[in-house]
N, C-alpha and C positions, 0 to 999 in steps of 0.2 A: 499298409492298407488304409483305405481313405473311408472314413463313416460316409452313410452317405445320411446320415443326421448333420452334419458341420457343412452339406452343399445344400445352399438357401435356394428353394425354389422358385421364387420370383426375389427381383430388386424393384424397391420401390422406384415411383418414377417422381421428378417436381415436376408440378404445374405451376411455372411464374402467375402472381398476380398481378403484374406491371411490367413492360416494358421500359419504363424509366421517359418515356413521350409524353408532352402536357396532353390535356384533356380534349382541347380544340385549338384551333391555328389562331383563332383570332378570339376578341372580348365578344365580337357579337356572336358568333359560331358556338361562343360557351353558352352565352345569352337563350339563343335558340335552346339547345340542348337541353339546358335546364328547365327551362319554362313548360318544354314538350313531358320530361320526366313529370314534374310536379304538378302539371296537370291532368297527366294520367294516372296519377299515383290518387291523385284527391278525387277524378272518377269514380275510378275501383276501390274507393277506399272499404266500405261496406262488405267487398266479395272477397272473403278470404284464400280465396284459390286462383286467384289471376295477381300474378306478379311483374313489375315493372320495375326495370332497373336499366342505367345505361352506363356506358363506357365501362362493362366486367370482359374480363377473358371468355368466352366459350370455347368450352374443349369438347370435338365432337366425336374423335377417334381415341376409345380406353386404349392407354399404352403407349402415347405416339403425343409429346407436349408443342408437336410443331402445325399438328391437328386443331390449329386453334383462329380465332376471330374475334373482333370486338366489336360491337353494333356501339353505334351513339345510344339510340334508344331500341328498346325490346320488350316485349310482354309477353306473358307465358299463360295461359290456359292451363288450369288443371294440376297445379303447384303451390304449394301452400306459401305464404308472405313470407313467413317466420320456418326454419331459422334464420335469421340473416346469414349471404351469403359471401365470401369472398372472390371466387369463382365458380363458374355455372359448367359443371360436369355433364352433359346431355344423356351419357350412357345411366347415370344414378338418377336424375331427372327423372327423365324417361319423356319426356317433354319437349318437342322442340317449341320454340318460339313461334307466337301464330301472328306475330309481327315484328318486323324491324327498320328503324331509319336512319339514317345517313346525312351526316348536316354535311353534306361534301364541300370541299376548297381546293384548294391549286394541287395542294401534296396528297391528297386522295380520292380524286376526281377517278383517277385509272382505276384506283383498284376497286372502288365503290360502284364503277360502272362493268368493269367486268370481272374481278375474280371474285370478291364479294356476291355479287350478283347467282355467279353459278354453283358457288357454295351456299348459297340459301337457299335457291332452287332445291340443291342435292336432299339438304337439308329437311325439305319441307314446311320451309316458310311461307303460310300462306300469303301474306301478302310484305310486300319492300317498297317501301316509298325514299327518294331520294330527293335531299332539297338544299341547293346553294341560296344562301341568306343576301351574296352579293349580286347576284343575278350575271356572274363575271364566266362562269367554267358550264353552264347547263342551261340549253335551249330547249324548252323551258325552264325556270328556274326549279320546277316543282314537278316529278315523274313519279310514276310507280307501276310495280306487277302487280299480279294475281296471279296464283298460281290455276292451270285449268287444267284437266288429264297430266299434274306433274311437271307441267311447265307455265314457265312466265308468260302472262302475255300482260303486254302495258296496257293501263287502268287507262281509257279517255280521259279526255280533262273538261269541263264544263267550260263555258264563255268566259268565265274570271280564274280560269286557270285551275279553277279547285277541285280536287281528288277524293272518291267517295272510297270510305272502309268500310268493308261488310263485315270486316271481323271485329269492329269496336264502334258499328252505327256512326261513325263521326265524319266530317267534311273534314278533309285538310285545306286551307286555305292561304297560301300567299298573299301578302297585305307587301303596301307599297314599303315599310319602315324595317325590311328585313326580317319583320315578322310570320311564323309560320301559325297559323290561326286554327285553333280545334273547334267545331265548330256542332253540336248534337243535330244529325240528322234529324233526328222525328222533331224536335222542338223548334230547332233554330236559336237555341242557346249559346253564346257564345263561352267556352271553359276558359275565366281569367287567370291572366297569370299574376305569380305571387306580389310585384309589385301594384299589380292593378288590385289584388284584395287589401292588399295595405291601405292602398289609398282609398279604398271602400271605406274601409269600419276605421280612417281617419275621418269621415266626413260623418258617417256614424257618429263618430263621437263626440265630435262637433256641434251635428245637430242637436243630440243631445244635452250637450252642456247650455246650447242656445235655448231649447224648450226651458230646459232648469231655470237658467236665468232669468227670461218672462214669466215661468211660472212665480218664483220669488216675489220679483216686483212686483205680479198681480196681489199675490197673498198681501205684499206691504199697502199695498195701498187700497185694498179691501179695507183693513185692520184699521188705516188712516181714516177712513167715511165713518165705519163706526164707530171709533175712538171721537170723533167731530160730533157725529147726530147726539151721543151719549154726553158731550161735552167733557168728555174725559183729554 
């Protein structure tokens, strides 16, 4: 007779964290990617409940590891930063994503444009923006839904192409240099990316060193007049 203490009532399941595929097809495609994460990450840096993270596994069906998807970029509403995660389980969440984007290329232009596509819908994402960097695979380069009654319907695009999110106030904007541009609706501020604050607070520093410098010499030659008038 068989215990039935020794028959496990569940097995556990793996959920891969990697497929073993790079990141993006190309250097600019990573370029894009990155610059879109860390600039939304430095947005929301303050709001400890909206999280941005890209190229992770999402698993949307508990039980099932082939129930899964990778967004380039994704933000989350109503999820804490911390803990850092490895993969993004939706059923523990509880969370879907209230955005996702797509740096599409040759090798995933199909499935960005439709199986992607109808699994975010399923999903519940409010909004999907899609954007080829080479302007080679998407007429526009730059597209996106909204979700309205449950379903997609594509975002218009303004005179210069660019795409308004209601769910992060920002402009998306396609710029001639392959660049995908964030842009703050209420201000018109543009969100720079990491190489453009470098070269900020290099020129910062700069200036800096330049004021120091003049100031110095003023002080020397302050010191020089009355070191003369005193005859010192």
């Amino acid at each position: 007779m068989i215990s039935m203490a020794a028959i496990p009532l569940h097995r556990d399941i793996h959920y891969p964290e990697s497929d073993g595929e790079p990141m993006a097809e190309t250097e600019i495609h990573l370029d894009v990617t990155i610059d879109l994460i860390q600039s939304l990450r430095r947005r929301y840096r303050d709001e400890p409940d909206v999280y941005v993270v890209g190229d992770m596994f999402l698993y949307y069906v508990q039980g099932d590891p082939r129930a899964v998807v990778s967004p380039d970029v994704f933000l989350v509403r109503g999820v804490p930063k911390r803990p850092r995660r490895r993969i993004y389980k939706l059923w523990e969440e509880g969370k879907a994503p209230s955005l996702a984007i797509e740096v599409t290329s040759d090798s995933t232009r199909e499935e960005d444009l439709f199986k992607k596509r109808r699994i975010y819908e399923r999903l519940g994402i409010e909004e999907y923006f899609l954007f080829d960097p080479l302007g080679d695979y998407l007429k526009p380069s730059l597209q996106g839904y909204r979700l309205v009654e449950g379903k997609y319907q594509a975002i218009p695009p303004g005179r210069d192409g660019a795409l308004h999110s209601v769910t992060t106030g920002l402009i998306l904007r396609p710029e001639a240099d392959s660049r995908l541009r964030l842009v703050d609706a209420g201000t018109g501020e543009i969100l720079p990316s990491d190489d453009e604050l470098e070269d900020l607070r290099q020129q910062a520093e700069e200036r800096a060193e330049r004021e120091a410098t003049a100031r110095r010499a003023a002080e020397a030659e302050l010191a020089r007049l009355r070191s003369a008038r005193t005859g010192g």
